[in-house]
C-alpha positions as CSV (number, residue, x, y, z in Angstrom):
1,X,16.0,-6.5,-11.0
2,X,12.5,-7.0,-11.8
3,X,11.9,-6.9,-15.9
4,X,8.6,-7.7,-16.1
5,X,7.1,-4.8,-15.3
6,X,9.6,-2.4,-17.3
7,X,8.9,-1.2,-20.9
8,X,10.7,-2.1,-24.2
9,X,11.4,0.3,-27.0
10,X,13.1,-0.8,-30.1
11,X,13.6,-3.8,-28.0
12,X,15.8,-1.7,-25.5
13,X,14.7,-1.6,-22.1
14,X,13.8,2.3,-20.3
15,X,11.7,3.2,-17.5
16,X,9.5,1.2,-16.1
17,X,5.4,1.3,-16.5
18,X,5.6,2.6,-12.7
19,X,7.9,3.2,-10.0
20,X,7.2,2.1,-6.0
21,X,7.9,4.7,-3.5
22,X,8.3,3.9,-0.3
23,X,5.0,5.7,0.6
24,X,1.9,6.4,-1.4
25,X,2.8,9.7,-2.5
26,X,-1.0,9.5,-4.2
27,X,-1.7,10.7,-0.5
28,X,0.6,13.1,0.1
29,X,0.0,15.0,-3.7
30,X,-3.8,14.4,-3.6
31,X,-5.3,13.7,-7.0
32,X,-8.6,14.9,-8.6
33,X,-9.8,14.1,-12.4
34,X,-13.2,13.4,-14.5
35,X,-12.8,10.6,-16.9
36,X,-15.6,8.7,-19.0
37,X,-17.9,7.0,-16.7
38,X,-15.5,7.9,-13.6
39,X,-14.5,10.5,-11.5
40,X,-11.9,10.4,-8.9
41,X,-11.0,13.4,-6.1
42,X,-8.4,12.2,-3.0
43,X,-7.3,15.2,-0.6
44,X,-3.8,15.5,0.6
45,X,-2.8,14.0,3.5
46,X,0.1,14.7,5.7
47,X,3.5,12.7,5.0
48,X,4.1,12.4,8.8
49,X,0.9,10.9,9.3
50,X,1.2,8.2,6.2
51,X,4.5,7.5,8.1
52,X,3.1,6.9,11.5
53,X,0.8,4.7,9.4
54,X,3.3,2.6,7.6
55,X,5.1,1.9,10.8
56,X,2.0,0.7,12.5
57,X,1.1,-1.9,9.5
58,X,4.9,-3.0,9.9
59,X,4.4,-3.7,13.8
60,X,1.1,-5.3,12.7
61,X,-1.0,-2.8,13.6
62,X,-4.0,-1.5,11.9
63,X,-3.8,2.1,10.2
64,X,-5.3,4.8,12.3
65,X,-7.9,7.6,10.7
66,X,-6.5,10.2,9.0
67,X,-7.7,13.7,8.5
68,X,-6.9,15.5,4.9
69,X,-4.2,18.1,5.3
70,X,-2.4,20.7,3.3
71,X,0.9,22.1,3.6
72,X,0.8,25.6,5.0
73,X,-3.1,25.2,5.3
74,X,-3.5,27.5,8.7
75,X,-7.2,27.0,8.9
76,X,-9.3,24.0,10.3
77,X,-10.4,20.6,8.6
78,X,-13.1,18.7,10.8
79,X,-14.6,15.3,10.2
80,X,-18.8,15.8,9.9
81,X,-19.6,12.5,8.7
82,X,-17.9,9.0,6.9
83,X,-15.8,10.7,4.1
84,X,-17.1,14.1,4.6
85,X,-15.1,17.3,6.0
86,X,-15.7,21.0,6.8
87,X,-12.8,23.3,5.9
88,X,-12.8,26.3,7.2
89,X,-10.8,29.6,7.2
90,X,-9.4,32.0,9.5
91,X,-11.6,35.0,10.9
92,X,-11.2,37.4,13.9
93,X,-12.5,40.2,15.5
94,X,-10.1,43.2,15.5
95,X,-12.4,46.1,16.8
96,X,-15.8,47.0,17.3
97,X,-16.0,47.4,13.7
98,X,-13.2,45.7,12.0
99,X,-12.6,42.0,11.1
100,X,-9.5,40.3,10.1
101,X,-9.4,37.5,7.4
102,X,-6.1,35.6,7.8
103,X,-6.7,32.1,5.9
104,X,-9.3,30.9,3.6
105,X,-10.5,27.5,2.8
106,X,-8.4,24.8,0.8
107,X,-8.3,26.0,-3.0
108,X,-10.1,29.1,-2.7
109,X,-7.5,32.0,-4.4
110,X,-7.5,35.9,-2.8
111,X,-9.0,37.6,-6.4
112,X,-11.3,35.1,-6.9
113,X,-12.6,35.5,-3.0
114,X,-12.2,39.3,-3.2
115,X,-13.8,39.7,-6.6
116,X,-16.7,36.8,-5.6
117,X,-17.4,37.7,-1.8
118,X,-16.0,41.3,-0.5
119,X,-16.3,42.9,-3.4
120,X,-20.3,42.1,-3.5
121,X,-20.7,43.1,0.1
122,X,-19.1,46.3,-0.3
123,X,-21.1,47.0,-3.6
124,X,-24.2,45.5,-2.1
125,X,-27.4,45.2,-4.9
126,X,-30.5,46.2,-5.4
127,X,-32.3,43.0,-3.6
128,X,-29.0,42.6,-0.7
129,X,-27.8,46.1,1.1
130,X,-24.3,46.4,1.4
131,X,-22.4,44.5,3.9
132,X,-19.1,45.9,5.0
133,X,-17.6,49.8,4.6
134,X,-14.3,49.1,3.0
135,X,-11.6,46.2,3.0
136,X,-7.7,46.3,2.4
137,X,-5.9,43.6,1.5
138,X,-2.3,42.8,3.0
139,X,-1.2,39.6,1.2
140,X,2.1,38.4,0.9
141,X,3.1,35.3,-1.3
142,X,2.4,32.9,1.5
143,X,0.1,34.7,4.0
144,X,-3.3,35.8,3.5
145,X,-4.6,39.1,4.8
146,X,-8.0,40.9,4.7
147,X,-8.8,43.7,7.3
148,X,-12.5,44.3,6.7
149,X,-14.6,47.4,8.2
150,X,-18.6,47.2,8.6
151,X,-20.2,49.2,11.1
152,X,-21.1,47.9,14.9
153,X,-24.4,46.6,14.5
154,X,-23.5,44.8,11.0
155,X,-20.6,43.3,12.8
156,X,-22.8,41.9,15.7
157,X,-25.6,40.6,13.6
158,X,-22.9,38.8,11.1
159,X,-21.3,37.1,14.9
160,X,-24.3,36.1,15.8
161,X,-25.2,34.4,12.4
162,X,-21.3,32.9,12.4
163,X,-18.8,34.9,10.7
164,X,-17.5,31.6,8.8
165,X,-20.6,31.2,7.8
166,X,-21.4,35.0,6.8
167,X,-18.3,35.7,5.1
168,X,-18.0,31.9,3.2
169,X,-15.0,30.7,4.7
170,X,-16.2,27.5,5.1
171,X,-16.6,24.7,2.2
172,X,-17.7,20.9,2.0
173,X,-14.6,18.4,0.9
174,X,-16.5,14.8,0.1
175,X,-14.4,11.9,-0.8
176,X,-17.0,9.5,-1.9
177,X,-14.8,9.1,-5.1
178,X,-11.6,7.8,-4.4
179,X,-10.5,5.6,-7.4
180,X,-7.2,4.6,-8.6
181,X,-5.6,2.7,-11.2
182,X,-4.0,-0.3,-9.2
183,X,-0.4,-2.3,-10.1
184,X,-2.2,-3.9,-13.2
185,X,-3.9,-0.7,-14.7
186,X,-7.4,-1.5,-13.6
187,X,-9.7,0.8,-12.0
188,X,-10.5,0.6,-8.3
189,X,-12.8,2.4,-6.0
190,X,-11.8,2.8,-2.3
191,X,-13.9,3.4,0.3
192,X,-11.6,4.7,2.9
193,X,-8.2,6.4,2.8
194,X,-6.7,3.3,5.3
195,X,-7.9,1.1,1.9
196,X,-5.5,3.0,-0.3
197,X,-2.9,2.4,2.7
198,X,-3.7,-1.0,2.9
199,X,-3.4,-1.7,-0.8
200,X,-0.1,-0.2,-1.3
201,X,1.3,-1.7,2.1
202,X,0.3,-5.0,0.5
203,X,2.3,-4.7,-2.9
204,X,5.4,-2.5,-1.4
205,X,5.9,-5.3,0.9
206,X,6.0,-8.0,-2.2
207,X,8.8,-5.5,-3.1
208,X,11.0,-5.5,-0.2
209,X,10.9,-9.2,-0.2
210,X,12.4,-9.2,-3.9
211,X,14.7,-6.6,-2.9
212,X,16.1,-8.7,0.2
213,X,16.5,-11.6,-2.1
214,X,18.3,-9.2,-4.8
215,X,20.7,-7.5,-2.4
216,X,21.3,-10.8,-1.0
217,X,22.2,-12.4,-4.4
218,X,24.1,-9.8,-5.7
219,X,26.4,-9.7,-2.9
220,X,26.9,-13.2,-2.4
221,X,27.6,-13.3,-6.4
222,X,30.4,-10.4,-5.5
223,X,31.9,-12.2,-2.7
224,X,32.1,-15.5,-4.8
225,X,33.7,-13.5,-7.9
226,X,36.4,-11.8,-4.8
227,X,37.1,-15.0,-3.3
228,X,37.9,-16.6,-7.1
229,X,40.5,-13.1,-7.5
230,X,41.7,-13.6,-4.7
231,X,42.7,-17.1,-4.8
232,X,43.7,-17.2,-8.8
233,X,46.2,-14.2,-7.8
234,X,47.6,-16.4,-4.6
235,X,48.2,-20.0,-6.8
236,X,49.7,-17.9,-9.4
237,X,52.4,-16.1,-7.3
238,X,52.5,-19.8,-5.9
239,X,53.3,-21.3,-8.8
240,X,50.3,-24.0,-8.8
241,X,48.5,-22.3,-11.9
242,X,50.4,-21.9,-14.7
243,X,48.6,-20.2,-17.3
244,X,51.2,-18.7,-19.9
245,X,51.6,-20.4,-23.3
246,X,48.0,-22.2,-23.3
247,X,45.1,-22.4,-25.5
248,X,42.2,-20.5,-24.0
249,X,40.3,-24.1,-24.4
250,X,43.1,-25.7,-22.1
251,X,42.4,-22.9,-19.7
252,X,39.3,-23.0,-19.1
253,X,39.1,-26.7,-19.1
254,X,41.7,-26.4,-16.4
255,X,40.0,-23.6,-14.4
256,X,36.9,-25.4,-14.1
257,X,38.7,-28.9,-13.0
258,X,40.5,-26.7,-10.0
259,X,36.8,-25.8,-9.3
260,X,36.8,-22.2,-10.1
261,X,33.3,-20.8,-10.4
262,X,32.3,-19.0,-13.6
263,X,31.6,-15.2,-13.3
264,X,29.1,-15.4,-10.6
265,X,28.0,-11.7,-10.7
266,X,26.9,-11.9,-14.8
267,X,25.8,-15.6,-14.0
268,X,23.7,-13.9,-11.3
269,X,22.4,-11.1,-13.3
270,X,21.8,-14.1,-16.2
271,X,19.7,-15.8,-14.1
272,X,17.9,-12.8,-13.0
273,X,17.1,-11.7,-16.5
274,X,16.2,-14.6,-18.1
275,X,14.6,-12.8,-21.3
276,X,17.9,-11.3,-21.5
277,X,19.8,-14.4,-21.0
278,X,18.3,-15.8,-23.8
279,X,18.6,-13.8,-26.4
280,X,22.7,-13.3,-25.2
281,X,23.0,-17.1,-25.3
282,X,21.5,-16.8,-29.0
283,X,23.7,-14.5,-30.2
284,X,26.9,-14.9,-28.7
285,X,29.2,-17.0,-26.9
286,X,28.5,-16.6,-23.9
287,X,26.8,-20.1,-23.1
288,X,29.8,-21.5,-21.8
289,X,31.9,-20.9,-18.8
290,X,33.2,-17.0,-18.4
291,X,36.9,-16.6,-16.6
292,X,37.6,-13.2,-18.4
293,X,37.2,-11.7,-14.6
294,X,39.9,-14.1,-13.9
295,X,42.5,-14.1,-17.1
296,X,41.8,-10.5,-17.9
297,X,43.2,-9.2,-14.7
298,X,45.9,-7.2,-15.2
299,X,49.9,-8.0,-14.6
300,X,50.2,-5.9,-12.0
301,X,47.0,-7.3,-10.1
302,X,49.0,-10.6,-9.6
303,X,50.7,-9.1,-5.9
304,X,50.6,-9.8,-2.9
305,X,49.0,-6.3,-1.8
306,X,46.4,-7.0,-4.4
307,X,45.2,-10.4,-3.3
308,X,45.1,-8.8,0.5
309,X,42.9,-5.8,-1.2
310,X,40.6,-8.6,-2.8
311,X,40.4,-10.8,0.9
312,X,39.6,-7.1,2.7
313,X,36.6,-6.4,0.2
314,X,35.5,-10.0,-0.4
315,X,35.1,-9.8,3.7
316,X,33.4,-6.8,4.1
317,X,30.9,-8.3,0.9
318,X,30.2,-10.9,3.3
319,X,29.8,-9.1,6.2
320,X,27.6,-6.5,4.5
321,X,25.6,-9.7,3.5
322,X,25.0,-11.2,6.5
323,X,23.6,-8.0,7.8
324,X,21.3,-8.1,4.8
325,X,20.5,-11.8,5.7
326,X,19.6,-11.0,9.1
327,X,17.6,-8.3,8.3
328,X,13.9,-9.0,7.7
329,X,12.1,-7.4,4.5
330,X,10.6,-4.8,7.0
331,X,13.9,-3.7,8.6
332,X,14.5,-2.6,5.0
333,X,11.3,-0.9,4.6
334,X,12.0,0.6,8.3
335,X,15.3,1.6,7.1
336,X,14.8,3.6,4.1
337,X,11.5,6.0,6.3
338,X,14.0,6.6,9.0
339,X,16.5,8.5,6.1
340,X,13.5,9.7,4.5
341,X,12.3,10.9,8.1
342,X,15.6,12.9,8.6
343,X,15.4,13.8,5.1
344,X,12.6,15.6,5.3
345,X,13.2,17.1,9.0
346,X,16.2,18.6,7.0
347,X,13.6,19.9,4.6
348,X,11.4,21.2,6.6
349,X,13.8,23.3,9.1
350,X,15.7,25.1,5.4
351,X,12.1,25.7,4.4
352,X,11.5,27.2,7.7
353,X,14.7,29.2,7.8
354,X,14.4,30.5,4.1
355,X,11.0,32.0,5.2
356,X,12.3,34.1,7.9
357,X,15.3,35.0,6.6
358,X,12.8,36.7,3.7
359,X,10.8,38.5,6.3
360,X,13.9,39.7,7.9
């Protein structure tokens, strides 16, 4: 549909240099690297939220603030500042001497907490007295679960100080580096998460405007081609096209003086393609007019019940294409987050379901 931007190996065409989604997915994946001269660090975001989003640019609404979010994340995430967040764990207060540590912050891993916080604070050292008594660890392959003992007054004196703060469950997440590569390859620094909404929204939307114009010409090219079938098949059973016992010059000379349109679905691609187009008008001969849709048909397509079959599809072609016609390049881009919506509902409830099945 759109060569330009696809890549060429031993002059035969493969993927493309980069596919459109029909969110940023950059958003919901998060992405973090150091290059020369640059560094770049975006936090996930949730999908349901980049979807609220989308819809509001496509009623001409601006993009509302989003907070950074990670699946099955069960702590906290708060705004301090412009591009600045505090993430923060789980903690609770069991007992009178026992706490309970059911979530740590975004990217911190159980041994490296144990072996970096609890363990110290059991251990203690020789400038910092020990902490807590003992801890257990109840950890499942989802779930988090510390149960920490300390005596009385240690536990009141680490409450009053914070217990986030105590047992580092908090940490900072800054994103003061968001940069990209944009459509051409260049480098690009946003300053807000909406930016990076904003930017994609622009060039998706360029895309659903080609893709309207595609679907449209591709199914008015198969209608055309369908109403051609449909009427060669009735003149011949009719007896006013007579092609046995001609050259194939004499035929096509005659099909194009009864006004019969050459293959409009390759002429369509043709024209689509035009690189393509060139190099097949170079090398073969297909520069002239193309009725092998038309004479290649086989003997037992020339029926009555196959020119009805033809009439039936070539009508639904054109019905399908007026509802493509009618429908605006957002309808389209509308469209596709409702199945994507229901998609992932779908998703989200066998996720659910697998879970407790496990724990059952």
């Amino acid at each position: 549909m759109i060569s330009w931007f696809y890549n060429y190996d031993d002059n035969q065409r493969v993927e493309p240099e980069w596919y459109i989604p029909i969110i940023p997915t950059v958003l919901v994946n998060g992405s973090e690297g150091i290059g020369t001269g640059w560094a770049s660090k975006i936090p996930n975001y949730d999908v349901r939220e980049i979807i609220n989003n989308i819809h509001r640019m496509l009623n001409g609404d601006e993009p509302l603030p989003m907070l950074p979010s990670y699946k099955g994340f069960r702590g906290t995430i708060e705004q301090v500042m412009d591009n600045q967040y505090m993430n923060s764990g789980e903690v609770a207060i069991i007992d009178s001497t026992t706490i309970e540590i059911s979530e740590l912050p975004v990217k911190s891993w159980t041994q490296t907490y144990k072996e970096n916080v609890l363990e110290p604070m059991l251990n203690g050292s020789e400038k910092v007295p020990a902490l807590i008594t003992d801890f257990k660890e109840y950890h499942t392959d989802t779930t988090v679960r510390f149960v920490v003992k300390m005596s009385e007054e240690k536990l009141r004196e680490a409450e009053a100080a914070g217990l986030h703060k105590v047992f580092k469950l908090q940490s900072p997440l800054t994103c003061n580096s968001m940069v990209l590569f944009d459509h051409v390859g260049s480098l690009k620094k946003y300053d807000s998460v909406q930016d990076i909404l904003k930017d994609f929204f622009e060039l998706r939307m360029k895309y659903y405007v080609l893709r309207k114009d595609w679907l449209a010409g591709m199914l008015g090219a198969e209608s055309a081609k369908l109403t051609n079938q449909a009427r060669f098949i009735l003149e011949k059973i009719q007896g006013t096209l007579v092609i046995e016992n001609k050259p194939k010059k004499e035929l096509i000379r005659m099909l194009q003086q009864m006004g019969y349109d050459s293959d409009p679905v390759k002429a369509w691609k043709l024209a689509q393609e035009k690189e393509e187009e060139e190099e097949e008008v170079e090398n073969d001969d297909t520069s002239g007019p193309d009725y092998n849709y038309l004479l290649s048909m086989p003997m037992w397509f020339l029926t009555k019940e196959k020119k009805e079959e033809l009439c039936k599809q070539r009508d639904a072609k054109l019905i399908e294409l007026n509802t493509v016609k009618r429908k605006s390049p957002a309808d389209l881009w509308k469209e596709d987050l409702t199945v994507f919506s229901e998609e992932l509902e779908v998703m989200t409830l066998s996720t659910t379901f697998l879970i407790f099945s496990s724990r059952a």
